[in-house]
C-alpha positions as CSV (number, residue, x, y, z in Angstrom):
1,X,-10.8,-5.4,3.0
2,X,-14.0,-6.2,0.9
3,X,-16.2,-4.1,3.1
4,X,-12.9,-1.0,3.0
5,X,-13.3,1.1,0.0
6,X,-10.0,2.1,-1.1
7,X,-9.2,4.8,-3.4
8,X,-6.2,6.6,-4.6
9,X,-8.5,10.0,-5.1
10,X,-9.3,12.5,-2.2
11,X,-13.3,12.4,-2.8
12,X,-15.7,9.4,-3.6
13,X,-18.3,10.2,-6.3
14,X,-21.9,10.1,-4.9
15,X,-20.8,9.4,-1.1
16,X,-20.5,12.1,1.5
17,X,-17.9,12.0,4.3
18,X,-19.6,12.2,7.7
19,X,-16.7,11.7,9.8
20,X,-12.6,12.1,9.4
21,X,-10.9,9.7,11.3
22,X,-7.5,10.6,10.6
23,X,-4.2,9.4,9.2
24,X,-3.7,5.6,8.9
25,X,-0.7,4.0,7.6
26,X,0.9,0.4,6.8
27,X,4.2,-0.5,6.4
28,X,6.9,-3.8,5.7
29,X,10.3,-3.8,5.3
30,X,11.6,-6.5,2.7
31,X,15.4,-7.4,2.4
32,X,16.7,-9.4,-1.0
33,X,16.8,-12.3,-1.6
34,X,20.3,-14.0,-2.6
35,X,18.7,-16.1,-5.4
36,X,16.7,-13.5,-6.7
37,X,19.7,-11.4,-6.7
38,X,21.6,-13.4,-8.8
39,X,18.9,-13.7,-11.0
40,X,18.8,-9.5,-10.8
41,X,22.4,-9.3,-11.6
42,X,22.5,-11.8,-14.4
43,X,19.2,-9.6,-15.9
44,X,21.2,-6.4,-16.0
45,X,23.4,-8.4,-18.7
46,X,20.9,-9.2,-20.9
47,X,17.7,-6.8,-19.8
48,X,14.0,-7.6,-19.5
49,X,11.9,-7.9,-16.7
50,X,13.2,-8.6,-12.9
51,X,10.2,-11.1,-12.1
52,X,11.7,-11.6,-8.6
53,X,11.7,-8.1,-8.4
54,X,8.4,-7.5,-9.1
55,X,6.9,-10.5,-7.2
56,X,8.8,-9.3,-4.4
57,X,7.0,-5.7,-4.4
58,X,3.8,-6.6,-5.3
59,X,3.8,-8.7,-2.2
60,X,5.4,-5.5,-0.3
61,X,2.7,-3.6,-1.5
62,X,0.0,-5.9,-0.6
63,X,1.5,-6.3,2.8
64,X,1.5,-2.7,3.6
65,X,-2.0,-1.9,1.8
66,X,-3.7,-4.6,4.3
67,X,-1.9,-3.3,7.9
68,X,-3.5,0.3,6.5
69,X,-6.4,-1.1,6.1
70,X,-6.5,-3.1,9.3
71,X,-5.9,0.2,11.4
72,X,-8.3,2.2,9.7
73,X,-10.9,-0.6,10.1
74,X,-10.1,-0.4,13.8
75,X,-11.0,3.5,13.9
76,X,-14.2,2.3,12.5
77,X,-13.4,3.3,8.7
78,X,-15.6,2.7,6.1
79,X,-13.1,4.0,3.6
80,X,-9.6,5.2,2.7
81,X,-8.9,8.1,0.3
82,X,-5.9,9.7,-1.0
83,X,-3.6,6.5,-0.9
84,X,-0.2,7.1,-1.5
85,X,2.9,4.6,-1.2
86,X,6.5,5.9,-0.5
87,X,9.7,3.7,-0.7
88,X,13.0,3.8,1.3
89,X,16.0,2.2,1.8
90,X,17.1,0.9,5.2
91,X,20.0,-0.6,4.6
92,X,22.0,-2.3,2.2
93,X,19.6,-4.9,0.0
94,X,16.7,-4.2,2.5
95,X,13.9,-1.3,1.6
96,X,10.5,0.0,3.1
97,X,7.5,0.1,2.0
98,X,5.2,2.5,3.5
99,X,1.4,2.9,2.1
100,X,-0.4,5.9,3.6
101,X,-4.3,7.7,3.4
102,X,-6.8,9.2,5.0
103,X,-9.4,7.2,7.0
104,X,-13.2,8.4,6.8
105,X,-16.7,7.4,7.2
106,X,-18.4,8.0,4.1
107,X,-22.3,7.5,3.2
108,X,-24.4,7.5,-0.2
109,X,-26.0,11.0,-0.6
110,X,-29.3,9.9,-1.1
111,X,-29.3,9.0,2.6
């Protein structure tokens, strides 16, 4: 993803887009973990952070920020604007990820 720019904003200062390539989305879909639900349950006694929790969507996000990227590099994307990430639940202890933008070509206006 080095070569991807990815932004969460609709324009990028002092590029132009050439060329819109369309919608391009990732997802994963993650179930709990009984360990880390444990951990989650005994947390909601006490309070503080759900570290399991956390790891556990930061990886989800990850995952579904690279298979975005990976399709719009395959349209021939040299950016992604206007990134948005929805959740949903599936079923009981298991939840979607979903990230989502628009694909473009974009080059530096001085040519």
């Amino acid at each position: 993803m080095d070569d991807l720019i990815l932004t969460t904003i609709d324009y990028l200062p002092g590029k132009t887009i050439v060329k819109h390539l369309g919608l391009v989305q990732g997802n994963t879909i993650r179930a709990k973990h009984v360990g880390r639900d444990i951990m989650a349950g005994l947390k909601t006694i006490v309070g503080g952070e759900i570290r399991g929790y956390t790891e556990l969507m930061q990886e989800s996000r990850n995952e579904a920020m690279n298979r975005m990227a990976e399709q719009a590099k395959t349209l021939g994307a040299n950016a992604v604007l206007n990134i948005r990430f929805a959740t949903s639940s599936v079923m009981q202890g298991a939840a979607e990820l979903f990230a989502y933008g628009t694909a473009v070509v974009v080059e530096d206006d001085r040519g």
